[in-house]
N, C-alpha and C positions, 0 to 999 in steps of 0.2 A: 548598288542597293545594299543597303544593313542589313546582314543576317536577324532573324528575331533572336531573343534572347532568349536561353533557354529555362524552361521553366523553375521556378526555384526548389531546391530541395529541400524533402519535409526535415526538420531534426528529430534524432533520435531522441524519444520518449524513457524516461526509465523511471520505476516509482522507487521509493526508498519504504522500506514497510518493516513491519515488528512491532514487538508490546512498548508501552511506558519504559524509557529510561533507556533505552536501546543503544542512543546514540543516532539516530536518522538523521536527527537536522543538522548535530555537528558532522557526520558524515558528508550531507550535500551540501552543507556552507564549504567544507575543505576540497569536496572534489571540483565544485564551483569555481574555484580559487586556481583549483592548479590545471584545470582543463576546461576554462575561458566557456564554460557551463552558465546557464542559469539555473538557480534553483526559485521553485514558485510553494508559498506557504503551504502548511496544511488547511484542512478546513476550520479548525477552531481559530485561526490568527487572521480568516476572513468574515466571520460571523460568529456570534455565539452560536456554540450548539445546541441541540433539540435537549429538552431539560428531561433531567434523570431524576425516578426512572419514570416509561411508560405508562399513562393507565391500564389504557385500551389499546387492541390494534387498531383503531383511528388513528392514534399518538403515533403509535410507529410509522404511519406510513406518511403522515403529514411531517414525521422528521425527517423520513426516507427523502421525503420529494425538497425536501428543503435542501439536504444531503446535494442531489440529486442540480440541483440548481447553482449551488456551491460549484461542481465537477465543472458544469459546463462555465462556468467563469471563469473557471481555471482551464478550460480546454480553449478560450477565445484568447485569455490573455498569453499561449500558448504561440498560437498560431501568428501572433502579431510579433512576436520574440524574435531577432535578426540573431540566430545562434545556431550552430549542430548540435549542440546539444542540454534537452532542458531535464531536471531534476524536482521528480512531484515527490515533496513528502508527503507520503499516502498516496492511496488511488481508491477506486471504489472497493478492490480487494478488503481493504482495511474495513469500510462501511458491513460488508457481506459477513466477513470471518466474523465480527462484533455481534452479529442479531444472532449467528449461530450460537456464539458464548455466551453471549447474555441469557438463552434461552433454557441452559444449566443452572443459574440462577432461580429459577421461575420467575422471570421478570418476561412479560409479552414481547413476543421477540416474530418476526417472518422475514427469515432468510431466501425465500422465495420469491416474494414483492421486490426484495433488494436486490436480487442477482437480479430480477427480470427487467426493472426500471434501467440498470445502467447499461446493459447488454441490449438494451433495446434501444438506449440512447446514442449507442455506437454506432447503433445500425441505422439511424436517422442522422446520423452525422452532426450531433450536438453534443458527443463527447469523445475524446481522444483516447482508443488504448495504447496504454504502456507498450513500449516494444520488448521492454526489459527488466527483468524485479531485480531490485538487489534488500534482501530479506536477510535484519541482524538481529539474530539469537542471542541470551544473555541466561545463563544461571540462575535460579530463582532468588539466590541469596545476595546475587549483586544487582538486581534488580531491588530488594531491600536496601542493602547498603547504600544504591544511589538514591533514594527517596528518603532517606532521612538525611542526606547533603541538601539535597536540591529543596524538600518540602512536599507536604501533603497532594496527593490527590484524592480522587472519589475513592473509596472505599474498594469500591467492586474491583477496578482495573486492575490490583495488587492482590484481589482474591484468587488462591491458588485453583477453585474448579475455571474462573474465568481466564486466566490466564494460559489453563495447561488448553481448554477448548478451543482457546482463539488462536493458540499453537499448531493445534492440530488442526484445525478449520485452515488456513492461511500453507501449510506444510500441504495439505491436502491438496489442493488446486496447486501451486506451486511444481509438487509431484507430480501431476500431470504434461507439465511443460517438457518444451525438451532441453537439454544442457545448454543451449547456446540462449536460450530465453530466462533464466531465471540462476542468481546465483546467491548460497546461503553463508553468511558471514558469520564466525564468531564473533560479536563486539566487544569480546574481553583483551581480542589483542588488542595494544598500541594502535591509537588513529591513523598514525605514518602506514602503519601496514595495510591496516584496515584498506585506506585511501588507495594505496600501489594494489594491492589485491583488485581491486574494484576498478580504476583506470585499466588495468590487461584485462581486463575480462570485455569492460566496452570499448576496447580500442579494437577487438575482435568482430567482424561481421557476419551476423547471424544467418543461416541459410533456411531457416525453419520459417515457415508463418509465423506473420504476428499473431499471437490469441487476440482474440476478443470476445469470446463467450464466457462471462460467469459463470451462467447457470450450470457449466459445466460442473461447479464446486459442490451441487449439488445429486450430483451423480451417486454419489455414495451414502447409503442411507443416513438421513441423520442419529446423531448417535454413535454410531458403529464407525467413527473417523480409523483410520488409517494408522499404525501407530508410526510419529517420526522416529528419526534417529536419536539418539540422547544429546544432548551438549556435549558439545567437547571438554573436557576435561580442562 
């Protein structure tokens, strides 16, 4: 009699996260490359996104769910993937830290609907958390530099309250995690390193739980975020 087969293993989930011009997607097209990964797009290169800015929080939350609908396409086209390991540019972290910063703006923003929507979709099993962040920090000034190589975006995503917010939104939760779950890149080095930085750290096996609670990001009053560490020099 044939033994059964044994059940297939899940792969390792990892998000790639940070502001505009970071380097995320070249980072997981290279890690892709060198460790037989798949990388799956972010959400704007599967739908447009919800149009900026909000009126109402109606707006927001109807782009929340759109958001929201996005993940889980990306958590099925996941799970059908015959790899150990798959690479989400973005994860709903990205969608969360964003309603916080936008919220410095005065632009209608509820970080609460959005932690609660995606953390609630984990837990109904129509969306996949990350096992593992890898989170690339940039200079605010090479974050200019590369935006006038590469070309315009919106306005806001380059503004310095939204940017230092969505820093510290995103550093916030991250902070929470424990070392073997979340690791923070400077993207100013050389991709090569960047890339060998990032291959050791998930060629290492995590003993911690997986997160799956967002809402945890909102543990801390809004506002009164945490201060990160500075850039590296």
């Amino acid at each position: 009699m044939t033994p059964p087969s044994p059940p297939p293993t899940r792969p390792q989930l990892v998000a790639l996260e940070g502001g505009c011009f970071t380097g995320k997607t070249t980072l997981a097209t290279v890690l892709a490359s060198q460790l037989d990964a798949t990388a799956v797009p972010e959400y704007a290169d599967l739908a447009p996104l919800p149009p900026y800015p909000p009126r109402t929080l109606d707006d927001v939350h109807a782009g929340l769910d759109h958001l929201s609908r996005l993940e889980q396409q990306r958590a099925d086209l996941a799970r059908r993937l015959r790899t150990n390991l798959v690479l989400f540019d973005r994860s709903p972290l990205s969608c969360i830290a964003y309603q916080q910063a936008i919220a410095h703006l005065g632009i209608p923003a509820d970080p609460h609907y959005a932690a609660g929507i995606f953390t609630h979709a984990v837990h109904a099993g129509t969306t996949l958390p990350p096992d593992r962040y890898l989170y690339l920090r940039l200079p605010r000034e090479t974050v200019l530099a590369r935006q006038r190589h590469r070309g315009p975006v919106q306005p806001h995503l380059v503004d310095p309250r939204f940017t230092t917010a969505n820093d510290h939104a995103s550093l916030r939760y991250l902070d929470m995690l424990p070392d073997d779950r979340r690791l923070i890149l400077n993207a100013d080095l050389p991709i090569s390193q960047l890339a060998a930085t990032a291959a050791a750290f998930l060629a290492t096996t995590p003993a911690s739980p997986v997160p799956v609670a967002w809402t945890r990001m909102l543990d801390t009053p809004h506002g009164q975020p945490r201060t990160p560490a500075p850039h590296p020099a």
